[in-house]
N, C-alpha and C positions, 0 to 999 in steps of 0.2 A: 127428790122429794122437796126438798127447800126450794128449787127454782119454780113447784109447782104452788107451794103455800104462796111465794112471793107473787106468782100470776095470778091466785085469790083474791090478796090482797092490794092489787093495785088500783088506784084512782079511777074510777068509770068515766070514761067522757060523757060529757053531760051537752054536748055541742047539739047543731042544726040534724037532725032526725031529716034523711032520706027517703027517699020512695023507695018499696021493695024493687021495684023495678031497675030500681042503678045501683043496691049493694049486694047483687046476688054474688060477683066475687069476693066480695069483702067480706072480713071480720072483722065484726066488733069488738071491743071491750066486752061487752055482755056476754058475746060469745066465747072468746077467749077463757072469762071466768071460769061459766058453763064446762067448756071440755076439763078446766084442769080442774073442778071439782070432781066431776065424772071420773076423771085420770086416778083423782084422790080414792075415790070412793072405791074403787077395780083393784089400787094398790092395797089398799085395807082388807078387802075381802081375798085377800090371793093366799091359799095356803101356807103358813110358814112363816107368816110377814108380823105376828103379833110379837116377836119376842125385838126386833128390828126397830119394827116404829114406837110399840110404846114407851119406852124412854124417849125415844126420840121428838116425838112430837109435844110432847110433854113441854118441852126446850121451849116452843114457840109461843106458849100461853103467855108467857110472861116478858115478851116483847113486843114494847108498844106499834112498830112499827107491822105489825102483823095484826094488828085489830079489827082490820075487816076479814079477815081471815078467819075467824075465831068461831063463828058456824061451822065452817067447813071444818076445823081442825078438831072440835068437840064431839059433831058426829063420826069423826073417823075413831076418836078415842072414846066416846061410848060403844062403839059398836066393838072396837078394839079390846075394852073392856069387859065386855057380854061375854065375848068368847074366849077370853079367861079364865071367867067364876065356870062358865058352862064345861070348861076340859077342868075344872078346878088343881089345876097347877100350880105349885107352889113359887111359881116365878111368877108372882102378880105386883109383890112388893117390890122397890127400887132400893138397893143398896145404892148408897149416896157417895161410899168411899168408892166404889167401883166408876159409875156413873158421874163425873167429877164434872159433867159442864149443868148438872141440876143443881 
């Protein structure tokens, strides 16, 4: 999951823009992003996975170095969120003592 926030949030090459016709093996940056927010968004919706990621993703709000990232991590944890309050479970809150890198 961290190697996938960190491919969110990496730098976009902003270089010379190719013709479709010479990057059909390549990927981009753009693309790159693309799949590992996709990746993001599959991991979030996969049965089982709310009690895992949200503390965990939680972790990433508050490093700068994950700022472009910060879309991608907020809809995983809105959506993280939703289905929460919707099984309304009482594991919605974070105990801090437990949880000791929040």
């Amino acid at each position: 999951v961290e190697f996938l926030i960190r491919q969110c949030a990496a730098p976009l090459d902003s270089g010379t823009v190719m013709p479709a016709s010479q990057r059909v093996d390549q990927v981009t940056d753009e693309d790159l992003v693309t799949v590992c927010e996709t990746v993001m968004f599959m991991i979030t919706n996969t049965v089982g996975m709310e009690d895992v990621l949200w503390p965990f993703l939680l972790e990433f709000l508050t490093m700068t170095h994950y700022t472009k990232a910060l879309t991608t991590i907020c809809n995983c944890l809105a959506h993280l969120g939703k289905k929460k309050l919707q099984s309304s479970r009482e594991r919605f809150t974070l105990t801090y003592n437990v949880d000791s890198c929040l």
